[in-house]
C-alpha positions as CSV (number, residue, x, y, z in Angstrom):
1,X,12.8,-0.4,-16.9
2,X,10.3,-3.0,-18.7
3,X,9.5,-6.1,-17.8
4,X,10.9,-8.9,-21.0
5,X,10.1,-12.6,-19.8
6,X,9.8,-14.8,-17.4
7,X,12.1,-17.9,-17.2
8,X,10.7,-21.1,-15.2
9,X,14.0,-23.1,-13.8
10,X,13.1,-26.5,-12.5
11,X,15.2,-28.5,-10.3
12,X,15.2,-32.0,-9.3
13,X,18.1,-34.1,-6.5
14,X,17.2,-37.1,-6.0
15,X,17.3,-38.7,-2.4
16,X,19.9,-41.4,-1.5
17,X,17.0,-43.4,-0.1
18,X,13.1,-43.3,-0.6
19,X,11.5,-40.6,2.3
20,X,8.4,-42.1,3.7
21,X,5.6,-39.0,5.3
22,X,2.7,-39.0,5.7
23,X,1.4,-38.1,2.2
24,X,3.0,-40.8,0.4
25,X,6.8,-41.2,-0.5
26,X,9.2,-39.3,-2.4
27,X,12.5,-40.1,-4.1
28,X,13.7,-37.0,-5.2
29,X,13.4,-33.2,-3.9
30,X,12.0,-30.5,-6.3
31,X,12.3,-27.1,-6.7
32,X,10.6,-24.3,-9.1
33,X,12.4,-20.5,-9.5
34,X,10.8,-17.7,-11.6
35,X,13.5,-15.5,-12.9
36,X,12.5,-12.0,-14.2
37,X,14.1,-10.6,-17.0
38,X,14.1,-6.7,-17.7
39,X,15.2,-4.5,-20.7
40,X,18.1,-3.0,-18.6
41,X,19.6,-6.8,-18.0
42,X,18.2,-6.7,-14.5
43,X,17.1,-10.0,-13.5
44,X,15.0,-11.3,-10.1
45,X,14.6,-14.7,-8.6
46,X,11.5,-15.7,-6.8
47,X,10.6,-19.7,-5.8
48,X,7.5,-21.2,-6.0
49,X,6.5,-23.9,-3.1
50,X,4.2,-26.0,-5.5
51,X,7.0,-27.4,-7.2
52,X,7.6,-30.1,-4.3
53,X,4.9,-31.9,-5.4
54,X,4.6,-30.5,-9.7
55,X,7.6,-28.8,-10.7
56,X,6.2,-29.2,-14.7
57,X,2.8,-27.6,-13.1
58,X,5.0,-24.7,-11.8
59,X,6.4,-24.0,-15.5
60,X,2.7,-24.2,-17.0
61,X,1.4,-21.8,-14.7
62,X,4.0,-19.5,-15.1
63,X,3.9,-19.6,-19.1
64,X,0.4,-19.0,-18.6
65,X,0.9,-15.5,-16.7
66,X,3.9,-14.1,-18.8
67,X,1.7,-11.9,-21.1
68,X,0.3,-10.4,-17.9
69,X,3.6,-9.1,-16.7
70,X,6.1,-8.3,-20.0
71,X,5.9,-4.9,-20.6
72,X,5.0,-3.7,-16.7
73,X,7.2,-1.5,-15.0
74,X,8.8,-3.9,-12.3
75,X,8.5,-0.5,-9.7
76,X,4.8,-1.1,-9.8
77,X,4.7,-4.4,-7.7
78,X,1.1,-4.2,-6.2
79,X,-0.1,-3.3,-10.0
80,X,1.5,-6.6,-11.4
81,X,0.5,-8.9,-8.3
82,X,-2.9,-7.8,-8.8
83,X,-2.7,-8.6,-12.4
84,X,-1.3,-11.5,-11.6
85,X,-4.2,-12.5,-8.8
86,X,-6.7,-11.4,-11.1
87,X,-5.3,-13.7,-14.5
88,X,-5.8,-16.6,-11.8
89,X,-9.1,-15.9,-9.4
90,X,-10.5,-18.2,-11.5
91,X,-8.3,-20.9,-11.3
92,X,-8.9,-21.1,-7.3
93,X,-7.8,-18.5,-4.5
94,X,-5.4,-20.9,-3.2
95,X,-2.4,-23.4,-4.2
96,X,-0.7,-23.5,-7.5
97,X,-1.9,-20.7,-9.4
98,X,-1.4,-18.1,-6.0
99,X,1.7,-19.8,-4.8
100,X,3.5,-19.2,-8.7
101,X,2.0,-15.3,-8.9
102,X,3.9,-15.3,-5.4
103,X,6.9,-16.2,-7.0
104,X,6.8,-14.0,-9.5
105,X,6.2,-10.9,-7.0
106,X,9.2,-12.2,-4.9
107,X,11.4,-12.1,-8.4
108,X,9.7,-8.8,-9.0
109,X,10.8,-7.2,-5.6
110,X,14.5,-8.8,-6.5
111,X,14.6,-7.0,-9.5
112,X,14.4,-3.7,-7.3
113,X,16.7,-5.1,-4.4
């Protein structure tokens, strides 16, 4: 089994009234899912926790590690997340770039649930 493509699905609800916290206000909750696609119709779903604040961030940062992952054997998780760590050490060792590689490992480890 091969690893085809990643798919990015963003999701938005918006509140019935503006929630106030302590880091500003929000009128609507987001989520980001990474679905893994295989060659044997196989798919995985991991979520990505940056998408509260960036969903669109979320979908840029997983377009920019697909190349790293299609064509990897999806039985060979620490292989891809350290791939995937390495595509983004420079982007920082923390937040969006770790959080959507996480993702991507949790979609991975569906795909051999």
């Amino acid at each position: 089994m091969k690893i085809t493509r990643l798919e990015t699905i963003l999701l938005t609800v918006p509140l019935p009234e503006v929630l106030h916290w302590s880091g500003g206000e929000a009128d609507a909750v987001n989520s980001a899912f990474v679905r893994v696609h295989t060659d044997e119709g196989v798919t995985g779903l991991g979520e990505c926790y940056n998408a509260i604040f960036v969903p669109e961030a979320v979908k840029a940062a997983v377009e920019a590690m697909e190349s790293v992952v299609v064509g990897a054997d999806p039985a060979d998780v620490g292989a891809i997340y350290h791939a995937l760590y390495s595509k983004t050490l420079f982007w920082g060792r923390t937040g969006l770039g770790v959080s959507a590689a996480g993702a991507i490992e949790t979609a991975v480890w569906d795909v051999l649930g």
